[in-house]
C-alpha positions as CSV (number, residue, x, y, z in Angstrom):
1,X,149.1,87.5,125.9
2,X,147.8,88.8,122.9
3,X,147.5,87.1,119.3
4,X,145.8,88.5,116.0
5,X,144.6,86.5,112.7
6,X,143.4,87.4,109.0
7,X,144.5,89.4,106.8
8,X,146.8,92.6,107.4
9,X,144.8,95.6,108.2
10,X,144.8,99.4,108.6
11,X,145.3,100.1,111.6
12,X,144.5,103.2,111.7
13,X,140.3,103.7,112.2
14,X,138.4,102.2,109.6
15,X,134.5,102.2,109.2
16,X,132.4,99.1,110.1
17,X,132.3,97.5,114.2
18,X,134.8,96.4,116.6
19,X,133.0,93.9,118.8
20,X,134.6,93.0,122.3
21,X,133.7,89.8,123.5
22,X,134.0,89.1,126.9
23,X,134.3,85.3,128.1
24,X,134.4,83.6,131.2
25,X,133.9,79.6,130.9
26,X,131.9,79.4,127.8
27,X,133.2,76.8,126.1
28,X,129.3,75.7,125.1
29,X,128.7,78.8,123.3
30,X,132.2,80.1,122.3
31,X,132.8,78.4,118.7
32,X,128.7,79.2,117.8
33,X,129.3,83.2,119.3
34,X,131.9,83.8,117.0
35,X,130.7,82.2,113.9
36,X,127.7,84.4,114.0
37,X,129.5,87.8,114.4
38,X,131.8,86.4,111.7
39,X,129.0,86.3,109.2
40,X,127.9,90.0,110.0
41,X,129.8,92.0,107.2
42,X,129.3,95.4,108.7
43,X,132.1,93.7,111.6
44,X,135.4,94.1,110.7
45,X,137.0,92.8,113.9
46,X,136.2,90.7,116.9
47,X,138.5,91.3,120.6
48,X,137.7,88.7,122.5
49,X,139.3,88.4,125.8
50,X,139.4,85.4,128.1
51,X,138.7,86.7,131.6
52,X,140.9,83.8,133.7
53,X,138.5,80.9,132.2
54,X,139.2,77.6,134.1
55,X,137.5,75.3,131.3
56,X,138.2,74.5,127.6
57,X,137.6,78.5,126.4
58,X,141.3,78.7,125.9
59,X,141.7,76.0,124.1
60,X,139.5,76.6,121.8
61,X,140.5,80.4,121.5
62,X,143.9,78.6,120.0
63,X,142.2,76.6,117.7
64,X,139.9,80.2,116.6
65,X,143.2,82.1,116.6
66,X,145.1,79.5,114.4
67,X,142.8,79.1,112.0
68,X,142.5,81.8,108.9
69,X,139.1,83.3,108.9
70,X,137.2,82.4,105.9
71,X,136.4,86.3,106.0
72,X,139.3,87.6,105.0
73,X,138.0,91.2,105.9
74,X,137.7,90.2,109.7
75,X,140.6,90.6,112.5
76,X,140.4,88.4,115.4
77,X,141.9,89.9,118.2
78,X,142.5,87.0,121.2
79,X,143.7,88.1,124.7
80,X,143.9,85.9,127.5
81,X,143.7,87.3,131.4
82,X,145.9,84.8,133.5
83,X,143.3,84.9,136.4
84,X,139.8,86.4,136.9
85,X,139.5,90.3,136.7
86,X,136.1,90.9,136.5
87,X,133.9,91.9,132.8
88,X,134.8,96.0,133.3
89,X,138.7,94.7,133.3
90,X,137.9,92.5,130.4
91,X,136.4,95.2,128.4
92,X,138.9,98.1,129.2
93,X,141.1,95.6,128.2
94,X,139.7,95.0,124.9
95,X,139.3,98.9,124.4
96,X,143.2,98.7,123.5
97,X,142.9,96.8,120.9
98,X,139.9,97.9,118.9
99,X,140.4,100.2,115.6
100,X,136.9,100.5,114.3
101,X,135.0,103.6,113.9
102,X,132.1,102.0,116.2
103,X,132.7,99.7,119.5
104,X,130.1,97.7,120.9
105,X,130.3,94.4,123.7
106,X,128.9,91.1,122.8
107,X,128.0,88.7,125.3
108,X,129.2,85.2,124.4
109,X,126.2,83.6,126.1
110,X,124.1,83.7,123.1
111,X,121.5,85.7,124.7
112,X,121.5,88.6,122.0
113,X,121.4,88.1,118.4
114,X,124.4,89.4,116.1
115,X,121.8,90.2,113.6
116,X,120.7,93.0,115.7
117,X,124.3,95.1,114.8
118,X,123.5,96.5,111.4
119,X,120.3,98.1,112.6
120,X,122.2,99.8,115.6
121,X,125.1,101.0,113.3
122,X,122.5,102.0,110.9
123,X,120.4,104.1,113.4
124,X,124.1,105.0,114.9
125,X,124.9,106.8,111.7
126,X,122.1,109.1,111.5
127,X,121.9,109.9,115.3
128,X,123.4,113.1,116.8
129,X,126.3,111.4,119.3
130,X,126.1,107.9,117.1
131,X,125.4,106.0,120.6
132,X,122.5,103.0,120.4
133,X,121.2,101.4,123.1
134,X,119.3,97.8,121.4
135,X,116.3,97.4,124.4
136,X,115.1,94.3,125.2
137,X,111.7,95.9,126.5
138,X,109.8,94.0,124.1
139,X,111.2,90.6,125.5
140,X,111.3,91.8,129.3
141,X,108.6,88.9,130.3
142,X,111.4,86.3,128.8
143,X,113.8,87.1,132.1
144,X,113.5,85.8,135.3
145,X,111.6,88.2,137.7
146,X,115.0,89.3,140.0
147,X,116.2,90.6,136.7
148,X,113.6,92.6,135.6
149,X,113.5,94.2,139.1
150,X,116.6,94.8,139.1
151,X,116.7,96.3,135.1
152,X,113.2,98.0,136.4
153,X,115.1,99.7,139.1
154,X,118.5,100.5,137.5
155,X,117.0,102.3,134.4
156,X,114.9,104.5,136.8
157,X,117.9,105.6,138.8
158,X,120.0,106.8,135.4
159,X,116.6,108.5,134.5
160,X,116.3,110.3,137.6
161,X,120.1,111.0,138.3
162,X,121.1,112.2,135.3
163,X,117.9,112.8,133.4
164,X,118.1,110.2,130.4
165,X,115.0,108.4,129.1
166,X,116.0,104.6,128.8
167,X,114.0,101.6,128.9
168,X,116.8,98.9,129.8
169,X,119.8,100.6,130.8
170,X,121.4,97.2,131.8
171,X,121.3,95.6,128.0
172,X,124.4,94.5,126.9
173,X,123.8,96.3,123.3
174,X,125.2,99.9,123.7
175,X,126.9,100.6,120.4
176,X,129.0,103.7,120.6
177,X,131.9,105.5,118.7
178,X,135.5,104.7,119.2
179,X,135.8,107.7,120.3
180,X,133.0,107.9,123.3
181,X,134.4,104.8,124.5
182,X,137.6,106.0,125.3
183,X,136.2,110.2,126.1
184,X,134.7,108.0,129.2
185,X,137.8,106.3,131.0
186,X,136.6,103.7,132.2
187,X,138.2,102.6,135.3
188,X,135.4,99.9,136.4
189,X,136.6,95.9,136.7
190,X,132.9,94.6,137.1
191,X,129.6,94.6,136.1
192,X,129.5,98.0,137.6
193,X,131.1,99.2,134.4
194,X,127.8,99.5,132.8
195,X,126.5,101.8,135.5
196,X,129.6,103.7,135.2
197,X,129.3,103.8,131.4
198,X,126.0,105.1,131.6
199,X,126.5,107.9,134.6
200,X,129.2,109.4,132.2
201,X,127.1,109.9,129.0
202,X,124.7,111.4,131.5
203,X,127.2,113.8,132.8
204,X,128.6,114.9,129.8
205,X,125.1,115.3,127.9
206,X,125.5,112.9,125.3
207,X,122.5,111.5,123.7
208,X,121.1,108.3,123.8
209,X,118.9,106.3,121.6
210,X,117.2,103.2,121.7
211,X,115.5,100.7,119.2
212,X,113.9,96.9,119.9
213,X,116.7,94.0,119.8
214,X,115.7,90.2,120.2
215,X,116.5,88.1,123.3
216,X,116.9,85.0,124.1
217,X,117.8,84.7,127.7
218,X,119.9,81.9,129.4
219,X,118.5,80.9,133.0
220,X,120.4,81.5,136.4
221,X,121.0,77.6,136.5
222,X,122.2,77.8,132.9
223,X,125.0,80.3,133.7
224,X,124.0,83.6,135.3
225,X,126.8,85.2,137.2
226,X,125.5,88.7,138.0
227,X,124.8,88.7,142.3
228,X,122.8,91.2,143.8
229,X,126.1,92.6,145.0
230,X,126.6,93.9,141.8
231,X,123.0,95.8,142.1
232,X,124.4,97.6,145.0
233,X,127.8,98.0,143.4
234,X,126.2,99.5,140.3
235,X,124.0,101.7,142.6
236,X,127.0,103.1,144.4
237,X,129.0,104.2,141.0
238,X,125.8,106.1,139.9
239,X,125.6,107.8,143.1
240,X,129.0,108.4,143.5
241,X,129.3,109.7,140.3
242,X,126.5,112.2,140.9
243,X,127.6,113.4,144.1
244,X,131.2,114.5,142.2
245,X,129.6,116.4,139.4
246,X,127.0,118.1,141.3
């Protein structure tokens, strides 16, 4: 099911950022997430899509969706999964929906800060492919020690596989252009899509850059739902990926 609000809009690309906002049971942080991006005048619309969320995120996605935004400049677009299907699923879903010149994925977790997009799209704008990575190397001592391992270890396999130069290949922050996104065809449901996401700019030469974003992360007790699984399933796309475009 899909449900828009604000005012009528071009849809046709228009300058500025389309942020997709994946949730999954976070009512605690949903109402705070979006006010924030809401505030950030170079975003001109938010897709958020409810990936199957068994608490209150729905309801209050209905109350969001029913309410004009007091930035009349800013489309909400609300899609609601009926069951679980995983954060890629979420996102690809979301990619149907955006019509902003730049796409990039916001956690709802409160984890990275919204202020951070204006200094992407700015550095965006002058780069050669216009794709940002925000790294959270700065702030790496703030995350529990499996996820830094695991970060440690991801970011060297993309260097080594498909010779990029990142520092946090797993940060959420990875502003690219409409057009990227969907020259990548995504077929990942998971957290895997990153790794997927990733292998493909490799393979096709695009280049990325980074620049410092805050962080502020949650604990695994306070919500954490990547498994080591999904180290191993990441791992597997990048290798697989590799292997086909030898």
């Amino acid at each position: 099911m899909v449900s828009q609000s604000g005012e009528e809009m071009n849809l046709n690309v228009i300058n500025g950022v389309s942020l997709i906002i994946p949730v999954l049971n976070e009512e605690k942080t949903l109402k705070t997430i979006v006010s924030k991006c809401s505030t950030q005048k170079i975003v001109k619309q938010l897709v958020i899509v409810n990936d199957g969320s068994t608490d209150d995120t729905k309801k209050i996605l209905d109350e969001i969706n029913k309410n004009k935004s007091t930035n009349k400049k800013l489309l909400i677009t609300v899609v609601h999964h009926p069951k679980n299907m995983g954060k890629g699923a979420a996102i690809k879903t979301a990619l149907k929906h955006v019509i902003c010149k730049y796409v990039m994925v916001q956690d709802a977790d409160l984890e990275y800060s919204p202020d951070d997009i204006k200094p992407l799209l700015d550095a965006a704008e002058v780069s050669k492919d216009g794709i940002i990575f925000g790294t959270r190397a700065e702030h790496r001592k703030k995350a529990y020690i499996l996820a830094q391992i695991a970060n440690w270890y991801l970011s060297l396999m993309f260097n080594i596989l498909f010779g990029l130069n990142l520092s946090d290949s797993y940060t959420c922050y990875k502003l690219m252009p409409k057009a990227v996104w969907l020259k990548l065809d995504l077929q990942s449901n998971g957290f895997e899509i990153d790794s997927e996401l990733i292998a493909k700019l490799g393979i096709k030469k695009l280049k990325v850059k980074e620049i410092p974003i805050s962080y502020f992360p949650r604990k695994y007790s306070e919500g954490k739902k990547i498994k080591w699984t999904d180290l191993v399933k990441a791992s597997w796309v990048a290798f697989r990926i590799r292997l086909m475009n030898i």
